[in-house]
C-alpha positions in Angstrom: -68.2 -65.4 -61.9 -70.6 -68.5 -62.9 -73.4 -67.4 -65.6 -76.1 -68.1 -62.8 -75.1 -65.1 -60.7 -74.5 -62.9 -63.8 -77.3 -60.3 -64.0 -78.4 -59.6 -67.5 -79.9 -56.6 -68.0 -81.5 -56.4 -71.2 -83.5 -53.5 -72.4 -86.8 -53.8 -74.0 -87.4 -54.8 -77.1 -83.9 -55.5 -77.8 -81.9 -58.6 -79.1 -78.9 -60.3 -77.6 -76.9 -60.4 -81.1 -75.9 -63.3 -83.1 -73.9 -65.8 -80.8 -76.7 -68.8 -81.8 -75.1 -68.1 -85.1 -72.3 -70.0 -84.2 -73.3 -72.3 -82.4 -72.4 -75.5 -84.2 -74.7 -78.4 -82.9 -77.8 -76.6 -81.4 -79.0 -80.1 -80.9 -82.3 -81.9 -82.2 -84.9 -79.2 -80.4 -82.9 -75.8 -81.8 -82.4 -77.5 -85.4 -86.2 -78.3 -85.3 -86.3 -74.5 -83.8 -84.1 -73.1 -87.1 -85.7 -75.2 -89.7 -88.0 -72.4 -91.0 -84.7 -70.5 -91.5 -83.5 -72.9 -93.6 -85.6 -71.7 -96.7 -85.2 -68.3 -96.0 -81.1 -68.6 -96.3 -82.2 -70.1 -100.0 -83.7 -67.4 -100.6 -80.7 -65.1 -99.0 -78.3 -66.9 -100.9 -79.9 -66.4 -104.2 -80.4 -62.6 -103.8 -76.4 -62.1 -102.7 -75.8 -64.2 -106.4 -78.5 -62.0 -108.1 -76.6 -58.4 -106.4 -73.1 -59.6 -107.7 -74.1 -60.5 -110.7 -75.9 -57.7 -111.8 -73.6 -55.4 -110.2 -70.5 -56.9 -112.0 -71.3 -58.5 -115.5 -74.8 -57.8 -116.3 -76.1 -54.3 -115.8 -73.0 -52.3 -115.3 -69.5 -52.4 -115.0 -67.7 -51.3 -111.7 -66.5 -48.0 -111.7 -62.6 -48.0 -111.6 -61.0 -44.6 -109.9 -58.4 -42.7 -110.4 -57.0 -44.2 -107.4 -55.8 -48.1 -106.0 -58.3 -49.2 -103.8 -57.9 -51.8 -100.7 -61.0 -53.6 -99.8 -61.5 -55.0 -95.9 -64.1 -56.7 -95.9 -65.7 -60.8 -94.2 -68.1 -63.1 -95.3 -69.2 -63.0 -91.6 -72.2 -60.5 -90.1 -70.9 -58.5 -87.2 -67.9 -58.3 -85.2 -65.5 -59.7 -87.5 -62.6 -56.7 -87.3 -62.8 -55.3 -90.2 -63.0 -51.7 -88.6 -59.2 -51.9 -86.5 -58.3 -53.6 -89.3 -59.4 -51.4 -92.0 -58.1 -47.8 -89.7 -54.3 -49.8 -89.5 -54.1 -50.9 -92.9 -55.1 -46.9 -93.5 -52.5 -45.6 -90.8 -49.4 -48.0 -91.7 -49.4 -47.4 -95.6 -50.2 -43.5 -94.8 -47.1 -43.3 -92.6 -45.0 -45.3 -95.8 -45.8 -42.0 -97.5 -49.1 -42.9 -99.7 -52.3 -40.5 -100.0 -54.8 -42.9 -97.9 -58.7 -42.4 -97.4 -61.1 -44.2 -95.5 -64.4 -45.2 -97.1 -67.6 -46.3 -94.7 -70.6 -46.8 -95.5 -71.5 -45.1 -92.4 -74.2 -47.9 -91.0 -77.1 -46.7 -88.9 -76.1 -43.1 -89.3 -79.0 -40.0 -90.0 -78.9 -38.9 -93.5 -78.4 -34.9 -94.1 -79.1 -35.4 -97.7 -75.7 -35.6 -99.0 -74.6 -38.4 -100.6 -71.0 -38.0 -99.3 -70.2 -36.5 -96.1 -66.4 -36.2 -95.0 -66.1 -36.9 -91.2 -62.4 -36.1 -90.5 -60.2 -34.1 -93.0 -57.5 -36.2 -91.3 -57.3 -33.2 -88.7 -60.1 -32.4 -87.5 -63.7 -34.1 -86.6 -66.0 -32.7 -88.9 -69.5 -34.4 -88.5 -71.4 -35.9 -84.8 -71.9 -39.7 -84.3 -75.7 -39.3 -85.7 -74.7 -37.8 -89.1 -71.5 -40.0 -89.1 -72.5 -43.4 -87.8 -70.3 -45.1 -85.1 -67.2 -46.8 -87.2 -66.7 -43.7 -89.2 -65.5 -42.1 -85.9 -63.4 -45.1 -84.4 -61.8 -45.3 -88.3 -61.0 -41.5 -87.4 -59.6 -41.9 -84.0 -56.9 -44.8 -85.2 -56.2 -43.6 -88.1 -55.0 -40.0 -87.4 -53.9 -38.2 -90.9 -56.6 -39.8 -92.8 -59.2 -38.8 -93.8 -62.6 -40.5 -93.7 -65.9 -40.0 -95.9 -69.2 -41.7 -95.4 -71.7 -42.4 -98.0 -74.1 -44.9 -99.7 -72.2 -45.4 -102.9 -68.5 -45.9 -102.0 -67.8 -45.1 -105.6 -68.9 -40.9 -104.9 -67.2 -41.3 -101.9 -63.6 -42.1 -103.6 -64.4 -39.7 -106.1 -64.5 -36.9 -103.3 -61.7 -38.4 -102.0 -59.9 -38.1 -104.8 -60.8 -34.1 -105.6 -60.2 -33.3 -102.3 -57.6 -35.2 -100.4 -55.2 -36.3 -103.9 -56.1 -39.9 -102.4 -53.9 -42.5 -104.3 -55.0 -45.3 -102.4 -58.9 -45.5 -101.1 -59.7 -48.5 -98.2 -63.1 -49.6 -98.2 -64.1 -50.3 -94.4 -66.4 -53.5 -95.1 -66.0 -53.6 -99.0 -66.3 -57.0 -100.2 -70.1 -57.1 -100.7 -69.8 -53.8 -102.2 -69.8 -54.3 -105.8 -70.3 -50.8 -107.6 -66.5 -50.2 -107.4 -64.0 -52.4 -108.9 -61.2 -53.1 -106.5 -57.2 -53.7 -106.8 -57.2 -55.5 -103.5 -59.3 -58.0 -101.5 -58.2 -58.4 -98.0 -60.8 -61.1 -96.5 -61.1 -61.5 -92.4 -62.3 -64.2 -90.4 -61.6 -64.1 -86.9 -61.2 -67.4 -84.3 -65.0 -68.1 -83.9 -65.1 -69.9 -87.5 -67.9 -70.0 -89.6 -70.3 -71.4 -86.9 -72.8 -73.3 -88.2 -72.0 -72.8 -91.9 -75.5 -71.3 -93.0 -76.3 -68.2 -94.9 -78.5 -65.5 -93.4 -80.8 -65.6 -91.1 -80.0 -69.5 -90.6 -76.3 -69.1 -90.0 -73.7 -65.8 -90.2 -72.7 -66.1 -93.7 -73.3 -63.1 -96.0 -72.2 -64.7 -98.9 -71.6 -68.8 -99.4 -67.9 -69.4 -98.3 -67.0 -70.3 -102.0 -66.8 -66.0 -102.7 -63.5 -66.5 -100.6 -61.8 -67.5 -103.8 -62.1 -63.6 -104.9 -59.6 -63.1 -101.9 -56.1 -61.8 -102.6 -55.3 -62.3 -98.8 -57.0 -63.8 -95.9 -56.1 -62.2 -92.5 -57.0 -64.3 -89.6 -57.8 -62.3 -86.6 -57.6 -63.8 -82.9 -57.1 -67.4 -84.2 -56.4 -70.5 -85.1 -59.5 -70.9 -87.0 -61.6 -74.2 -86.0 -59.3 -76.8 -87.6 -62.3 -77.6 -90.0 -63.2 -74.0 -91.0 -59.3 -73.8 -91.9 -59.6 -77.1 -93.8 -62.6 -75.6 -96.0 -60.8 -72.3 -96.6 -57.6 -73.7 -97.4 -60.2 -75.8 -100.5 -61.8 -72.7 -101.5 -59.0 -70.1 -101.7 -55.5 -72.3 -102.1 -53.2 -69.7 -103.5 -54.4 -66.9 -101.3 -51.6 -65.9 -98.6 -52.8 -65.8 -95.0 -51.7 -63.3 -92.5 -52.7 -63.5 -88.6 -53.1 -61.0 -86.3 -54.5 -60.3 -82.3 -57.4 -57.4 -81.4 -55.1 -56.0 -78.2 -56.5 -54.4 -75.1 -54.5 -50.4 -75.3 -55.9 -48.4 -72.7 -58.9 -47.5 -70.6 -60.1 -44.7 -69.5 -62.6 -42.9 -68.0 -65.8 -41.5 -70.0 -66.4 -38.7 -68.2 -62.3 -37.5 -68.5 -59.1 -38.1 -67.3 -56.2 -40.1 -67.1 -56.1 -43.4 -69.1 -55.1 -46.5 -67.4 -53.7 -50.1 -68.2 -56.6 -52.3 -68.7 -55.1 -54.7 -66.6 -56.1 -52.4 -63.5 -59.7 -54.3 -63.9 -58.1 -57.9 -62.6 -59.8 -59.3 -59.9 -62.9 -56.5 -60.2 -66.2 -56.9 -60.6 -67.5 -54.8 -63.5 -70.6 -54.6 -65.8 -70.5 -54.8 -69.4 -72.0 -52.0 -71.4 -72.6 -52.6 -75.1 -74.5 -52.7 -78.4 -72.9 -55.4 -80.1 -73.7 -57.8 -83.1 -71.5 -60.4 -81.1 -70.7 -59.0 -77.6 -69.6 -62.3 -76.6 -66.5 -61.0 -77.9 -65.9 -58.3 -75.5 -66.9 -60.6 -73.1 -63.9 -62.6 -73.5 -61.7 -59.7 -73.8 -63.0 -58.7 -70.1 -62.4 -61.6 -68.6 -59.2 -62.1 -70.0 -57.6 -58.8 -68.2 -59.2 -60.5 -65.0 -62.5 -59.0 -64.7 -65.8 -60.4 -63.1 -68.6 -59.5 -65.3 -71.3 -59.1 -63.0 -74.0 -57.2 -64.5 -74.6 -57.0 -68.7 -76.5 -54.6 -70.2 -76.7 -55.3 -74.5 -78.2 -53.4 -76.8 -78.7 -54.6 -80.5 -75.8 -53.5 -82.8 -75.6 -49.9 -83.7 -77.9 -48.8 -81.2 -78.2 -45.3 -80.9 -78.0 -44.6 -77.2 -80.2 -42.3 -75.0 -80.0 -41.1 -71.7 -82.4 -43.6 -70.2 -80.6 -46.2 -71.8 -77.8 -45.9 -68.9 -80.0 -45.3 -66.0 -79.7 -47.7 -62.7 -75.9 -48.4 -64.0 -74.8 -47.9 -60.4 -77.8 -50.3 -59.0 -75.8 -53.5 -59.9 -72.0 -52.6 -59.7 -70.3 -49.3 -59.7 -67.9 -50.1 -62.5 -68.8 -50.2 -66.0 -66.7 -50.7 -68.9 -67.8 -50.4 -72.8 -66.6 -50.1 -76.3 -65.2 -47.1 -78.0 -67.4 -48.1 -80.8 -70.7 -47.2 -78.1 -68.1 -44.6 -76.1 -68.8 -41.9 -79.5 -72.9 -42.2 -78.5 -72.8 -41.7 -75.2 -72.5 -38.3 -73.1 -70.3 -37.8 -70.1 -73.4 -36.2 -68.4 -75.8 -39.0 -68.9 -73.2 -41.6 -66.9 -72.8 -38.6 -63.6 -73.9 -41.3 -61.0 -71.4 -44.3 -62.5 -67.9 -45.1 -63.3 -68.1 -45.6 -66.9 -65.0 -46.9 -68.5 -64.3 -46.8 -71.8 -61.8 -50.0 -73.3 -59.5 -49.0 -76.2 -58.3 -52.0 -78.7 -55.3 -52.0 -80.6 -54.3 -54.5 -83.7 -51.1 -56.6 -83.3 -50.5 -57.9 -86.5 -48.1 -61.3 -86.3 -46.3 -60.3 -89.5 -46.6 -56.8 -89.8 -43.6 -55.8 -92.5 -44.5 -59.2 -94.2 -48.7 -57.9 -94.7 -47.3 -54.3 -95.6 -44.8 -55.5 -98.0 -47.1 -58.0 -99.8 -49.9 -55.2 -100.1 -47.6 -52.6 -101.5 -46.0 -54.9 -103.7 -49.7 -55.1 -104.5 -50.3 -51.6 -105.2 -47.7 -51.1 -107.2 -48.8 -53.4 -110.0 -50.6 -52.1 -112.5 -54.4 -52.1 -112.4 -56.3 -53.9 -115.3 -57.7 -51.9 -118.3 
């Protein structure tokens, strides 16, 4: 369905996410629009050299564990993978017989006071989405065995790991701008939107300029090709780094409220509305539409958002089938969606070269680490 009939429901106060990030020519009025950005991603840019430098040569050195540790991490805010990614990299080297851990940071989550909090023993759930943050629980539900621990300092949080799980091998979800622990492996993402516009923060959706990709052992490209001249720049910047490609899957969907999970593809040729808070919903939007779906009706929320009750009210005004992310699914209680159909879309990771990425990263692990 055409953009025009599309209702977009947007709730107060809130943003639509970073899709002008990408955009690549915004044309004369938006770069005129942007230009006061442009100083500001100076100033960005200088402060992401200043944190790795002083985090890595000049103040400190990183803390090495007892332990290998596996970064997943982009060079691109939002919505780059590196969650799926990060909880199969966990599962696959967990089911080849190594100790695994998850490490998140645990973004947008409410602070008990403990500067590590373990969220699943592996077994068991042991902390709410408020306490744990969102990922932390989608790490948890696709990587079963593993255990996952959230904290501010991922170098406390392999540390616990370590005294209580035996962990042999920690993986940092979103790692690579974390610089208090040293690190045996860099796996880098990009997915097939590209760089965008090639900017730094807030003018573009670069953390970091794109020459940090030479720390890379291993680029995996998710949902690709890359923009034939983002590939061109990468292949510059990293040469020697092997690339590995891999597909974000619709698995299942099923119903918030309970009961029986279907095959996405039930949603061809239905209207539905899209329920999500997103740093780059546009994303899910695609995913939507490729099973078939009409997206009638959007209601976004900023990324992270912590949900409320009103947040879902009049669902059932504009269509009576919603679907969202499992990502929002952990914030949201059965009783506040009563009067809607409220699905909830599972995604799976399909990795091209699966034995080839798992053989390259133990081969990897079993080298030794540097003094």
């Amino acid at each position: 369905m055409g953009g025009a009939s599309r209702r977009i429901d947007l709730r107060a106060g809130r943003r639509l996410g970073t899709a002008w990030l990408y955009e690549r020519d915004p044309g004369s009025c938006g770069r005129l629009a942007r230009a006061p950005l442009v100083p500001l991603a100076w100033a960005w840019g200088g402060g992401a050299w200043l944190h790795r430098h002083t985090r890595t040569a000049w103040l400190r050195t990183p803390v090495r564990l007892p332990c290998r540790v596996l970064s997943v991490g982009s060079l691109l805010v939002g919505g780059s993978g590196k969650t799926p990614v990060s909880a199969w990299v966990a599962a696959q080297l967990s089911a080849r017989g190594h100790r695994v851990a998850l490490a998140s940071r645990g973004y947008g989550r409410r602070s008990d006071g403990a500067d590590v909090l373990v969220v699943s023993d592996g077994r068991h759930l042991q902390a709410a989405p408020g306490a744990a943050g969102d990922e932390p629980l989608v790490l948890a539900a696709h990587a079963p065995g593993v255990p996952v621990l959230v904290g501010p300092d991922r170098a406390r949080v392999g540390q616990r790991a370590v005294a209580l799980f035996g962990t042999d091998v920690l993986v940092l979800d979103d790692g690579f701008q974390h610089h208090r622990l040293a690190r045996d492996i860099e796996l880098l993402l990009f997915d097939g939107a590209g760089l965008g516009n090639g900017r730094l923060l807030p003018a573009g959706p670069l953390r970091e300029p794109l020459g940090e990709a030479a720390r890379a052992d291993a680029l995996l490209i998710l949902d690709g090709p890359l923009p034939e001249r983002d590939a061109a720049a990468l292949a510059r910047v990293a040469p020697d780094a092997p690339h590995f490609a891999a597909r974000r899957v619709p698995a299942t969907l099923r119903p918030l409220r309970g009961g029986a999970a279907q095959a996405p593809d039930v949603l061809a040729g239905r209207g539905v509305g899209l329920l999500a808070g997103l740093a780059r919903p546009a994303g899910f939007r695609r995913t939507l539409e490729g099973l078939g779906a009409s997206i009638v009706a959007e209601r976004l929320f900023a990324d992270h958002h912590r949900y409320r009750a009103r947040d879902l009210r009049g669902l059932g005004e504009s269509t009576p089938i919603w679907v969202t992310t499992e990502k929002d699914a952990v914030k949201i209680l059965p009783s506040w969606c009563e009067h809607v159909d409220l699905r909830v879309l599972s995604i799976e990771l399909a990795v091209a070269d699966a034995p080839g990425l798992l053989g390259w990263l133990e081969e990897r692990l079993a080298t030794d680490p540097p003094v």
